[in-house]
N, CA, C, O and CB atoms as a CASP TS submission, in Angstrom:
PFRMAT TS
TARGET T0000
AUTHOR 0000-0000-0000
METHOD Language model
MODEL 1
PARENT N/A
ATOM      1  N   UNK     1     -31.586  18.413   5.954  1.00  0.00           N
ATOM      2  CA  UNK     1     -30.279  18.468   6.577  1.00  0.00           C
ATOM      3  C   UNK     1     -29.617  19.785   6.193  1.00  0.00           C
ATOM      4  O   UNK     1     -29.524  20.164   5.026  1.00  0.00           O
ATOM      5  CB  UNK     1     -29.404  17.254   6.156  1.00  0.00           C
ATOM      6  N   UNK     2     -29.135  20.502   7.315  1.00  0.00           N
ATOM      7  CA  UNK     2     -27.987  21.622   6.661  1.00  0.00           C
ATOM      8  C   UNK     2     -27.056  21.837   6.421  1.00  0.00           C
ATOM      9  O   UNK     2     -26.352  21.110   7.121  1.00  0.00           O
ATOM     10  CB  UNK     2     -27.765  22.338   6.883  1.00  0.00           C
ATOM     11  N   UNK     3     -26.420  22.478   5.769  1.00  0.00           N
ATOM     12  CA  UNK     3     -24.747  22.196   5.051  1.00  0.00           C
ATOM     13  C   UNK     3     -23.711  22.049   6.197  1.00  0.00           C
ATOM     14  O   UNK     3     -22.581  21.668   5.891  1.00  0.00           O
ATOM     15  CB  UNK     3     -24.107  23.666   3.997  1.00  0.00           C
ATOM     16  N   UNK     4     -23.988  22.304   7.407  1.00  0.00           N
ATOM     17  CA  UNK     4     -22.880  22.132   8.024  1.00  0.00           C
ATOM     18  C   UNK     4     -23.033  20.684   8.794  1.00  0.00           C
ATOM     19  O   UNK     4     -22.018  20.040   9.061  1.00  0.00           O
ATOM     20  CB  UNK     4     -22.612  23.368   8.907  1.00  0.00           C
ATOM     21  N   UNK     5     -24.093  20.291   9.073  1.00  0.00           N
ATOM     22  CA  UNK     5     -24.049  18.648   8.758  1.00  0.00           C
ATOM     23  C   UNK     5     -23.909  17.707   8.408  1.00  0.00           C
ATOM     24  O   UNK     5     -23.519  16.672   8.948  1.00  0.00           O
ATOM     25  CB  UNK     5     -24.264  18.240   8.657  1.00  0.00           C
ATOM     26  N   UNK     6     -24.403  18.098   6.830  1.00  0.00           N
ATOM     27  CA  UNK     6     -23.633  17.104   5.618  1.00  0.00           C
ATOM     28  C   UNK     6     -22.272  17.440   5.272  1.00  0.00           C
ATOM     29  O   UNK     6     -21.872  17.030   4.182  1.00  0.00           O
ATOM     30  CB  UNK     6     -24.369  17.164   4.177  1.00  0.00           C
ATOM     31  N   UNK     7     -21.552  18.055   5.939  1.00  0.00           N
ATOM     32  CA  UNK     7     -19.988  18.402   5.796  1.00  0.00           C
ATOM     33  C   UNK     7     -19.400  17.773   6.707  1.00  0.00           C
ATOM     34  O   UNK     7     -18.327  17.228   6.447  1.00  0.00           O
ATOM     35  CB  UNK     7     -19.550  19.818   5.915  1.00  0.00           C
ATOM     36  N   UNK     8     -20.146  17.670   8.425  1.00  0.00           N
ATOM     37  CA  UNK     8     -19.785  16.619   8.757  1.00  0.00           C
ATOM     38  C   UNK     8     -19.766  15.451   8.694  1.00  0.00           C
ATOM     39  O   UNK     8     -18.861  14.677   9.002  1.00  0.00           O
ATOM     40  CB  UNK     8     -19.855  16.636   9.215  1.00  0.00           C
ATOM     41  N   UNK     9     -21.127  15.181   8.142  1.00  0.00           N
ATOM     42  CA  UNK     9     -21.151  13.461   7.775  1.00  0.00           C
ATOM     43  C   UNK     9     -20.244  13.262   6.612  1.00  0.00           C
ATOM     44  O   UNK     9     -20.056  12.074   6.352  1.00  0.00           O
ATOM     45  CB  UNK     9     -22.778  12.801   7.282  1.00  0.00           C
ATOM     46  N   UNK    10     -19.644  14.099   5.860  1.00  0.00           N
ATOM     47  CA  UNK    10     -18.706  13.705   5.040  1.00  0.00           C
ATOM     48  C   UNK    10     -17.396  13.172   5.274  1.00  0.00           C
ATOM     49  O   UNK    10     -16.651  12.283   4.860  1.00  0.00           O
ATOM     50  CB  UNK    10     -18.572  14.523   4.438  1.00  0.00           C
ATOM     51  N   UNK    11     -17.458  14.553   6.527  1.00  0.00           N
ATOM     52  CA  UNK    11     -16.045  14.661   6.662  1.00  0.00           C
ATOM     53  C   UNK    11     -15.575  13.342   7.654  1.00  0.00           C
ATOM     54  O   UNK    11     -14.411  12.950   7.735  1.00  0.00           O
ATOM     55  CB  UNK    11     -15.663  16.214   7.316  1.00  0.00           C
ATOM     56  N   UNK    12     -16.692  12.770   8.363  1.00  0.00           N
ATOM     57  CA  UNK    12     -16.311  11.832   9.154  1.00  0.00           C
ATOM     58  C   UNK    12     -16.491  10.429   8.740  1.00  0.00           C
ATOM     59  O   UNK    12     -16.249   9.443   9.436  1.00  0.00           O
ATOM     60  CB  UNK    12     -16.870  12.050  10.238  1.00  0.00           C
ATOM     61  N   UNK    13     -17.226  10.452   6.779  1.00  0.00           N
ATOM     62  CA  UNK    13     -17.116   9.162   6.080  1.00  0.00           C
ATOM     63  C   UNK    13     -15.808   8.892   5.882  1.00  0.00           C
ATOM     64  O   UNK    13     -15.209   7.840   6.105  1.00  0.00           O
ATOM     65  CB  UNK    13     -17.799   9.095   4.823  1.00  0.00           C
ATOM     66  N   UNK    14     -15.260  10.280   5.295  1.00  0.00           N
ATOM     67  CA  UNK    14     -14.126   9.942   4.547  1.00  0.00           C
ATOM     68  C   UNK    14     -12.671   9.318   5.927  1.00  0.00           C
ATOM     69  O   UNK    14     -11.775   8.488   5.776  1.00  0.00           O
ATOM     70  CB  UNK    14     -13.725  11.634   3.502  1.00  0.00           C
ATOM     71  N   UNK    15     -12.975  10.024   6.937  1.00  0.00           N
ATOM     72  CA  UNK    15     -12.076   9.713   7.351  1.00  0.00           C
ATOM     73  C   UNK    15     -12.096   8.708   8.106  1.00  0.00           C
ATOM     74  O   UNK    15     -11.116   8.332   8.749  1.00  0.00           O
ATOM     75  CB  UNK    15     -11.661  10.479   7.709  1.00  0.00           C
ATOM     76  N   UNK    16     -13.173   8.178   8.113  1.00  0.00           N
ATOM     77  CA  UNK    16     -13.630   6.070   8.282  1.00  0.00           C
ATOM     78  C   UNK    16     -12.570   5.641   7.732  1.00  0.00           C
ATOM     79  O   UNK    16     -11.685   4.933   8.214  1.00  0.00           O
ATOM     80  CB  UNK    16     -15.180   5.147   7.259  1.00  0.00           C
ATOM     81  N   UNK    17     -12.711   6.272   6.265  1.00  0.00           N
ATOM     82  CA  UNK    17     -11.634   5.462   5.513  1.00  0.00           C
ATOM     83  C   UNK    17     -10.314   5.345   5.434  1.00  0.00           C
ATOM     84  O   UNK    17      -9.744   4.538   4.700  1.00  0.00           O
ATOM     85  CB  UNK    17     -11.721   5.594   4.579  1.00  0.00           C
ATOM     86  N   UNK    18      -9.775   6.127   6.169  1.00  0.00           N
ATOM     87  CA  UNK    18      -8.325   6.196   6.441  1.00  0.00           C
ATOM     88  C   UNK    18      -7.654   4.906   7.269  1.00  0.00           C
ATOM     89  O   UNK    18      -6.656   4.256   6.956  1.00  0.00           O
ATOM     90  CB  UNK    18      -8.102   7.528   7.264  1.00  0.00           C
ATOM     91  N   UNK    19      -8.586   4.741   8.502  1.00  0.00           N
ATOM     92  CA  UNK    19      -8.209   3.273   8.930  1.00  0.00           C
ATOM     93  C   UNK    19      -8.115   1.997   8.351  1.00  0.00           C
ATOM     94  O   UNK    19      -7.450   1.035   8.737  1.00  0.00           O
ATOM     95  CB  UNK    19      -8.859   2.977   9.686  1.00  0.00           C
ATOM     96  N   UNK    20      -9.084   2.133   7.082  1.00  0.00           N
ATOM     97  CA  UNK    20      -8.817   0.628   6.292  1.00  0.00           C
ATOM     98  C   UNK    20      -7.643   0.598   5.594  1.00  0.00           C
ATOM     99  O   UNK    20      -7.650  -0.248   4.700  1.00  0.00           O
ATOM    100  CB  UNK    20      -9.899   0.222   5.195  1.00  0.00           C
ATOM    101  N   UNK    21      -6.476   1.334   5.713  1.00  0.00           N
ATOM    102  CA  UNK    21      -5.171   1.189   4.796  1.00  0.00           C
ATOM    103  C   UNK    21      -4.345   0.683   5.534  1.00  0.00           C
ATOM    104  O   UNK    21      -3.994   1.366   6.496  1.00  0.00           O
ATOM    105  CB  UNK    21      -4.544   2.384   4.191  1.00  0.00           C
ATOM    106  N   UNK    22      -3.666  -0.845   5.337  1.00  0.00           N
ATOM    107  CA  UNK    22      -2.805  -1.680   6.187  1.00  0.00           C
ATOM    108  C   UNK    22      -1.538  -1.377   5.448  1.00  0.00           C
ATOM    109  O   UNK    22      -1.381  -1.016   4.282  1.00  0.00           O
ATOM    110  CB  UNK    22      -3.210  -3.318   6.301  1.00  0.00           C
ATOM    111  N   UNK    23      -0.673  -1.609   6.401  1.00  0.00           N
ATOM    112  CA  UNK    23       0.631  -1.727   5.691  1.00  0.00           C
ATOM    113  C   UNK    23       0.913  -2.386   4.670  1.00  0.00           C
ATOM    114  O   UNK    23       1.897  -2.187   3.957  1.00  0.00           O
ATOM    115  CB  UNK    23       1.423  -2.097   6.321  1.00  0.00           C
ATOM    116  N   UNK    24      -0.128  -3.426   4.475  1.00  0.00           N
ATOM    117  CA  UNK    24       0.489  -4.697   3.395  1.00  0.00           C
ATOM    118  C   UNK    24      -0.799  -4.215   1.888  1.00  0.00           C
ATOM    119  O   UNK    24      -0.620  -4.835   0.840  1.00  0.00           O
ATOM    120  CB  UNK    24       0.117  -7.033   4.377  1.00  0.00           C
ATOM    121  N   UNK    25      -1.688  -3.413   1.915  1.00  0.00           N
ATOM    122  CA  UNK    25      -1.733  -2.269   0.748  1.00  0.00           C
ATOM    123  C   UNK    25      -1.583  -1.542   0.890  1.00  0.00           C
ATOM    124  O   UNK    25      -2.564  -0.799   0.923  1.00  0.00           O
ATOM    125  CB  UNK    25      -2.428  -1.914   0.128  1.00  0.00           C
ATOM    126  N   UNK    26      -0.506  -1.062   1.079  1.00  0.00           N
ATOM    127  CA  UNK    26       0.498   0.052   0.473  1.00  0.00           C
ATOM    128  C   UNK    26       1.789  -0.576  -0.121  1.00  0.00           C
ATOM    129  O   UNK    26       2.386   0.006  -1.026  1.00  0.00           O
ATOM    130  CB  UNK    26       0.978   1.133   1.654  1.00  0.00           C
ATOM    131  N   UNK    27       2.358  -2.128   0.537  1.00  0.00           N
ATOM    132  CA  UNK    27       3.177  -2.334  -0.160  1.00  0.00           C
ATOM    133  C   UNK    27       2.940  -2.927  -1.233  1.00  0.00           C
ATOM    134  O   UNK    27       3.788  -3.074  -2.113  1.00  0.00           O
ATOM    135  CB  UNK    27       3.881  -2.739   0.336  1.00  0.00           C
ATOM    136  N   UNK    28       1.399  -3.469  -1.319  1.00  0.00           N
ATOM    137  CA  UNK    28       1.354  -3.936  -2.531  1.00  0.00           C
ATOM    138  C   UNK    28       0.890  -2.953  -3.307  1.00  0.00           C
ATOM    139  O   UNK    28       0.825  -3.594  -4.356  1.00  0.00           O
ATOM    140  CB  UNK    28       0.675  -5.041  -2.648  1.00  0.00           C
ATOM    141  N   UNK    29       0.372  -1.461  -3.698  1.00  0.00           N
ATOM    142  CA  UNK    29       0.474  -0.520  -4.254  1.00  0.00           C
ATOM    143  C   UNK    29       1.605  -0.275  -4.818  1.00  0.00           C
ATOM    144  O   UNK    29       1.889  -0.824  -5.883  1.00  0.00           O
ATOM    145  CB  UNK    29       0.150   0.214  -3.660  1.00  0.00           C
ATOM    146  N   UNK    30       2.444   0.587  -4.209  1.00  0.00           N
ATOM    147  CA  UNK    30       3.860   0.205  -4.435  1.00  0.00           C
ATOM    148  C   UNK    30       4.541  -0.481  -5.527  1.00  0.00           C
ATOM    149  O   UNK    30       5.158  -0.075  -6.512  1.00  0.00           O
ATOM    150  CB  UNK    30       4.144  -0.454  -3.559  1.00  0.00           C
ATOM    151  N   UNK    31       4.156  -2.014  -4.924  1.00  0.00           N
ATOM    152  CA  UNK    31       4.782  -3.177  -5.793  1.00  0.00           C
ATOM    153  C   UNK    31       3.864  -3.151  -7.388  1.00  0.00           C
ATOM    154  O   UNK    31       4.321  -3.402  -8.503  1.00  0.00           O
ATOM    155  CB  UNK    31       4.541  -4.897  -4.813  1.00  0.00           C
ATOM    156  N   UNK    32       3.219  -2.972  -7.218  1.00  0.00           N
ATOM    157  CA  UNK    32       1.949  -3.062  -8.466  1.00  0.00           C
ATOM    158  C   UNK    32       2.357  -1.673  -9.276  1.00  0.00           C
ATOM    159  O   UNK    32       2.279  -1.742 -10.503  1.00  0.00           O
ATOM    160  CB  UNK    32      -0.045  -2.968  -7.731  1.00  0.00           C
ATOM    161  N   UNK    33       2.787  -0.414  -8.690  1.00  0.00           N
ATOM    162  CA  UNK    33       3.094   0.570  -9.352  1.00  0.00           C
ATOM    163  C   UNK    33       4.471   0.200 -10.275  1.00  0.00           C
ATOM    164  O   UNK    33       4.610   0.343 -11.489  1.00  0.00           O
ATOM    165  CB  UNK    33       3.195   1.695  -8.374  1.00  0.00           C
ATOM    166  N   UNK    34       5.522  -0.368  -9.200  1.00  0.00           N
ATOM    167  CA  UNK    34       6.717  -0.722  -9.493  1.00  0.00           C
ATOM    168  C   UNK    34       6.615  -1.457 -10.724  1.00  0.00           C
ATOM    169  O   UNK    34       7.290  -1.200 -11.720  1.00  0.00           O
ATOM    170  CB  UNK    34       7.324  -1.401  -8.460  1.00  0.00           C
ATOM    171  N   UNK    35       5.752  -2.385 -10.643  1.00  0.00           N
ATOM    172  CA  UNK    35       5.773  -3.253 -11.711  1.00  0.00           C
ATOM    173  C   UNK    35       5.061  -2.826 -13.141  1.00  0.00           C
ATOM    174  O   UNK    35       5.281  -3.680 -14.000  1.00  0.00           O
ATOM    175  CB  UNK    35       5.180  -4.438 -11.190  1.00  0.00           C
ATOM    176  N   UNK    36       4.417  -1.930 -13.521  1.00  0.00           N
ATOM    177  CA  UNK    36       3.671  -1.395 -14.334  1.00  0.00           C
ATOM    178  C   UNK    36       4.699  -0.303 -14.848  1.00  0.00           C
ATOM    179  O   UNK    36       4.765  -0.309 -16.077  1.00  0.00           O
ATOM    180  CB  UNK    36       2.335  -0.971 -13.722  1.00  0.00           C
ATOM    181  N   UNK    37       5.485   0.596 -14.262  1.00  0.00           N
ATOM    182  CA  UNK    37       6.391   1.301 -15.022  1.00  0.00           C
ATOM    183  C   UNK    37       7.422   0.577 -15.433  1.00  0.00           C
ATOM    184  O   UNK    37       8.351   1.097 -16.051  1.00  0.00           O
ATOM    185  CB  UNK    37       6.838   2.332 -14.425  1.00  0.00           C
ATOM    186  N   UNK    38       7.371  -1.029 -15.067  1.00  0.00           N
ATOM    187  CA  UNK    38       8.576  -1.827 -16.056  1.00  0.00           C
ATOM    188  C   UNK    38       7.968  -2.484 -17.433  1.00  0.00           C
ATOM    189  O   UNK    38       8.461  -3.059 -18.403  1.00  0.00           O
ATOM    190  CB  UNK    38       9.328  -3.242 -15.130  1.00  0.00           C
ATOM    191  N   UNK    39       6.401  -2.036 -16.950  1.00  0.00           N
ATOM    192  CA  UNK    39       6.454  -2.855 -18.406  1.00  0.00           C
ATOM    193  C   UNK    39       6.910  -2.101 -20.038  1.00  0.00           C
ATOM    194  O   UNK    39       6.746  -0.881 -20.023  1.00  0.00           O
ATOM    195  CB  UNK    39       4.819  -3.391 -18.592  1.00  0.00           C
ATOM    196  N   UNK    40       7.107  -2.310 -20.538  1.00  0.00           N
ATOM    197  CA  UNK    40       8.051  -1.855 -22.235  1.00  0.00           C
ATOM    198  C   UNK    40       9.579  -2.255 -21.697  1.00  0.00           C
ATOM    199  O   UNK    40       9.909  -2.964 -22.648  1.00  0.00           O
ATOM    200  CB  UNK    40       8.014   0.427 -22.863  1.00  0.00           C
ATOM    201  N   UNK    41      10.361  -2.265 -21.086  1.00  0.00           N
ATOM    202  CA  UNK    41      11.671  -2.051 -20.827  1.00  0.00           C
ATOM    203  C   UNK    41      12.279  -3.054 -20.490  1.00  0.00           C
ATOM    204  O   UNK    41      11.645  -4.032 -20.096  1.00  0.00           O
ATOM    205  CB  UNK    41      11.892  -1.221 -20.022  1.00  0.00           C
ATOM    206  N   UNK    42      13.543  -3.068 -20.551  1.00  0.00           N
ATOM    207  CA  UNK    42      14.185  -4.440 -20.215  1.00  0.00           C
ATOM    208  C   UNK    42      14.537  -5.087 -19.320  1.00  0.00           C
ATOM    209  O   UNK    42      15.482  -5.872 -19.401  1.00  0.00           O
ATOM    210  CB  UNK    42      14.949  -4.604 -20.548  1.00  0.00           C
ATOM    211  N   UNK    43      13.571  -4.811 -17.854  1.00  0.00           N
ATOM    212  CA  UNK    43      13.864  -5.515 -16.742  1.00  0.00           C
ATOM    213  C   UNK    43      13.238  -6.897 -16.661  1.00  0.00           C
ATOM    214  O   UNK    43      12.059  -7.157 -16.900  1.00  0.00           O
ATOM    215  CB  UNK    43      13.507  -4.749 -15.660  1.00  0.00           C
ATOM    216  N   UNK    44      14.291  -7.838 -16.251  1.00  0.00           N
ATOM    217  CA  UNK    44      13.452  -9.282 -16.036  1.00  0.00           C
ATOM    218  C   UNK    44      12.108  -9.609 -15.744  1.00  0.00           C
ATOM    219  O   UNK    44      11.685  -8.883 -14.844  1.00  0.00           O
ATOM    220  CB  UNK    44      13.907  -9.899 -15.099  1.00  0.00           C
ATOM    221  N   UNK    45      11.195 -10.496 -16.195  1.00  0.00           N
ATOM    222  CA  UNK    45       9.978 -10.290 -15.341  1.00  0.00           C
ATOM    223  C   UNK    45      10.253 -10.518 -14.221  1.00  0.00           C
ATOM    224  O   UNK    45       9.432  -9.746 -13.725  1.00  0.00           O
ATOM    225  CB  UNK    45       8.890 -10.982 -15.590  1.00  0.00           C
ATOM    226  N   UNK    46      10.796 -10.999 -13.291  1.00  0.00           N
ATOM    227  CA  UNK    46      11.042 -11.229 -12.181  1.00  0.00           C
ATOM    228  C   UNK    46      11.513 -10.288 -10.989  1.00  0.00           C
ATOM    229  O   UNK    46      11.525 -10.504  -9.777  1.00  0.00           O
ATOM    230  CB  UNK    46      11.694 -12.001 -12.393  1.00  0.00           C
ATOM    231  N   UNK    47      11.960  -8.994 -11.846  1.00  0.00           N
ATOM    232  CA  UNK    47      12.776  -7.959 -10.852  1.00  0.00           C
ATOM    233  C   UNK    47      11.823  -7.289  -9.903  1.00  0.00           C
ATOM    234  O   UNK    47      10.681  -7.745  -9.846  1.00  0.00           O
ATOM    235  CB  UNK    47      13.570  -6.731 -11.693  1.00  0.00           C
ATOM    236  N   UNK    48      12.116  -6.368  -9.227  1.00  0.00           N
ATOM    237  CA  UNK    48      11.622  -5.640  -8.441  1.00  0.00           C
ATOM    238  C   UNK    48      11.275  -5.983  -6.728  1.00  0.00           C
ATOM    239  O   UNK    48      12.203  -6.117  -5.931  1.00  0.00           O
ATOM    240  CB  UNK    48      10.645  -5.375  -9.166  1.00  0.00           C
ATOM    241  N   UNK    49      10.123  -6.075  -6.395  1.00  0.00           N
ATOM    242  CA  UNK    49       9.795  -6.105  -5.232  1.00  0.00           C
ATOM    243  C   UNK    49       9.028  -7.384  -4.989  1.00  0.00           C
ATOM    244  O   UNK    49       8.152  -7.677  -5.803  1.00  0.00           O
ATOM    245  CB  UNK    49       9.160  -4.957  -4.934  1.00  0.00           C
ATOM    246  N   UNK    50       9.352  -8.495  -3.551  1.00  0.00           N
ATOM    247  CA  UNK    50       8.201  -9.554  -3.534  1.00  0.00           C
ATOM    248  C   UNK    50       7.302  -9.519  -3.133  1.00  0.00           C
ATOM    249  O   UNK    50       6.826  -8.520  -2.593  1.00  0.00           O
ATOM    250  CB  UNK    50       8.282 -10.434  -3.163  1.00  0.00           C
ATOM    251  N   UNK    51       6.606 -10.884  -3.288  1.00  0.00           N
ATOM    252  CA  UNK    51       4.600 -10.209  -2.280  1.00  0.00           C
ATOM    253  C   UNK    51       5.401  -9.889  -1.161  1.00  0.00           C
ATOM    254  O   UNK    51       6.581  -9.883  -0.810  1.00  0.00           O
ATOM    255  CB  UNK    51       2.775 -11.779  -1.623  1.00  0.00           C
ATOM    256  N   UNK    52       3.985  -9.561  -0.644  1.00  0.00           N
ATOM    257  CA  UNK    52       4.046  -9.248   0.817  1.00  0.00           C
ATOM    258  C   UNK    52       4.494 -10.174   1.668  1.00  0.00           C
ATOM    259  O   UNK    52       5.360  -9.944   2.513  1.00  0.00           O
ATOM    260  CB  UNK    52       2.895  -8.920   1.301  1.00  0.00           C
ATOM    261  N   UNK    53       3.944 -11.257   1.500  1.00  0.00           N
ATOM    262  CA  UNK    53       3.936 -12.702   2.176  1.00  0.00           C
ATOM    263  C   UNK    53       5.719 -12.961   2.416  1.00  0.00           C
ATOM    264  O   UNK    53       5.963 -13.015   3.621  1.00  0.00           O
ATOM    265  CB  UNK    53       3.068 -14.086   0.927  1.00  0.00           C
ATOM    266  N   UNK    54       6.636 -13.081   1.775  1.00  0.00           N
ATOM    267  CA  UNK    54       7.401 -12.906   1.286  1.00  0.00           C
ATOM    268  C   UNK    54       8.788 -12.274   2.189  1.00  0.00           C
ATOM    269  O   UNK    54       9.599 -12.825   2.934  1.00  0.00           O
ATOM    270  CB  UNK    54       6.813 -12.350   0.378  1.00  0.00           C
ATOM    271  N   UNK    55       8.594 -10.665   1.663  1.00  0.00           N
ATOM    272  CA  UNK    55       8.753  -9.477   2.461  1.00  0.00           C
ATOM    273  C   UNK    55       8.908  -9.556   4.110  1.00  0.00           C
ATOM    274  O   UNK    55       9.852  -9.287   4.854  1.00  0.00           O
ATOM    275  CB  UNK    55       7.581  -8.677   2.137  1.00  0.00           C
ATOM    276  N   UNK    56       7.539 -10.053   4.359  1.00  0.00           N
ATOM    277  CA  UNK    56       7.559 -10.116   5.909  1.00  0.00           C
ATOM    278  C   UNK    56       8.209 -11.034   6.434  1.00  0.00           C
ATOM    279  O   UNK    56       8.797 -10.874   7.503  1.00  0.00           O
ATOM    280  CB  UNK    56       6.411 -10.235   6.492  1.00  0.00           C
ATOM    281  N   UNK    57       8.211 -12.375   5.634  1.00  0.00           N
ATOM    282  CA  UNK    57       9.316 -13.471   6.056  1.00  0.00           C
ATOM    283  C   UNK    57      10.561 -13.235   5.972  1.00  0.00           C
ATOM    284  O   UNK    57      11.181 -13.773   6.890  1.00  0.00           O
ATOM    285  CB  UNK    57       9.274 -14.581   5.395  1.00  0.00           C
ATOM    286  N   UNK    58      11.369 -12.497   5.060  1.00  0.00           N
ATOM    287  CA  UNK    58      12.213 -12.325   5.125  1.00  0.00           C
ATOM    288  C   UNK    58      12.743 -11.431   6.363  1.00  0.00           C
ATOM    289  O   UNK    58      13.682 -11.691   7.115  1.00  0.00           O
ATOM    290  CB  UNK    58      12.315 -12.121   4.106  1.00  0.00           C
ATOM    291  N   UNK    59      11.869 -10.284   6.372  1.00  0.00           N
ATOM    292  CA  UNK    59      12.146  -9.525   7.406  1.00  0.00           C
ATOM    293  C   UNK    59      11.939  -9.523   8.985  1.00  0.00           C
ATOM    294  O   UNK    59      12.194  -8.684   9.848  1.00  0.00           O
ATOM    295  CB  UNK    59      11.718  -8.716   7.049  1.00  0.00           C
ATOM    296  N   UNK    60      11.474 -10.570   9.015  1.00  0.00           N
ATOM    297  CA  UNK    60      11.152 -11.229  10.570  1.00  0.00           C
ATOM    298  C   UNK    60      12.441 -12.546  10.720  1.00  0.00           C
ATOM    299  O   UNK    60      12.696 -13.039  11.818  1.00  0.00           O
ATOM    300  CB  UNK    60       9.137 -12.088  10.631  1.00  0.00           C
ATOM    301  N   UNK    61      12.980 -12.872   9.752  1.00  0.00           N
ATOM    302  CA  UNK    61      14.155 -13.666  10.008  1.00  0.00           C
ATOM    303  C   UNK    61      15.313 -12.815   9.955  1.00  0.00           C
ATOM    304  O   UNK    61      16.325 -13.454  10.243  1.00  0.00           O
ATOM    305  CB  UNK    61      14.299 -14.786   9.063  1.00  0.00           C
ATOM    306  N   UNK    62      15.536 -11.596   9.691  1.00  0.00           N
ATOM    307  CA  UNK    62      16.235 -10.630   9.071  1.00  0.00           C
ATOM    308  C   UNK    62      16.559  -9.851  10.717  1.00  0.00           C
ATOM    309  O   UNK    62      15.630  -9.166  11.143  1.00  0.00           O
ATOM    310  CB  UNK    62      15.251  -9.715   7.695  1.00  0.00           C
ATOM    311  N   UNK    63      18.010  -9.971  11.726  1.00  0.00           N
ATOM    312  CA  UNK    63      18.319  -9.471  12.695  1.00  0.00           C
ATOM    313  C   UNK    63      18.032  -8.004  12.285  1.00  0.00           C
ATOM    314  O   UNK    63      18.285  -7.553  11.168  1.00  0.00           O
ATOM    315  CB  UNK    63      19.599  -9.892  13.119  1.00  0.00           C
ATOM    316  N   UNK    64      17.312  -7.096  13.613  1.00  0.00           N
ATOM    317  CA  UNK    64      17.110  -5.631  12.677  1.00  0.00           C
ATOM    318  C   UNK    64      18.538  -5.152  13.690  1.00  0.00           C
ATOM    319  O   UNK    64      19.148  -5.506  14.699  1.00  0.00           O
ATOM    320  CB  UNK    64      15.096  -4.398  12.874  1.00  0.00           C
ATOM    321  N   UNK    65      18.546  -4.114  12.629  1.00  0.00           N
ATOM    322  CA  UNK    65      20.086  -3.220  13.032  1.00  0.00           C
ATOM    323  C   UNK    65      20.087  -2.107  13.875  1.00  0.00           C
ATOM    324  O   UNK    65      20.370  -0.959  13.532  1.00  0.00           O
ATOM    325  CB  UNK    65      20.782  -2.559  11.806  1.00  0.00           C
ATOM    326  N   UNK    66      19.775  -2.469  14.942  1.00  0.00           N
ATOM    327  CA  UNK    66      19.648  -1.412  16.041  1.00  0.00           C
ATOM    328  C   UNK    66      20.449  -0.623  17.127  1.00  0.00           C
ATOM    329  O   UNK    66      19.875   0.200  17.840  1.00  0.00           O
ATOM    330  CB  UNK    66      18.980  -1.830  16.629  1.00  0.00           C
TER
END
């Protein structure tokens, strides 16, 4: 194979992978980040951000402001 082949087959693995990122990991990224810079400190365990599951319920009952 020659290098400008295997640069494409790279270049078109990697960007396979761009489609597998849903909205609901990233918010749970996010939420998982959020929650890891609270740990030492004095926020409730409870604070921050909810699952996803959650989130979307709220926000599908939630009139949007348009």
């Amino acid at each position: 194979m020659n290098h400008k082949a295997l640069l494409v087959l790279t270049l078109l693995t990697g960007l396979t992978g761009c489609g597998l990122t849903s909205p609901q990991a990233v918010y749970e990224g996010i939420r998982a980040q959020e929650k890891a810079e609270a740990v030492g400190t004095n926020a409730p365990p409870n604070h921050g951000l909810p699952r996803y599951d959650q989130y979307e319920k709220e926000r599908s009952v939630r009139p949007e402001n348009r």
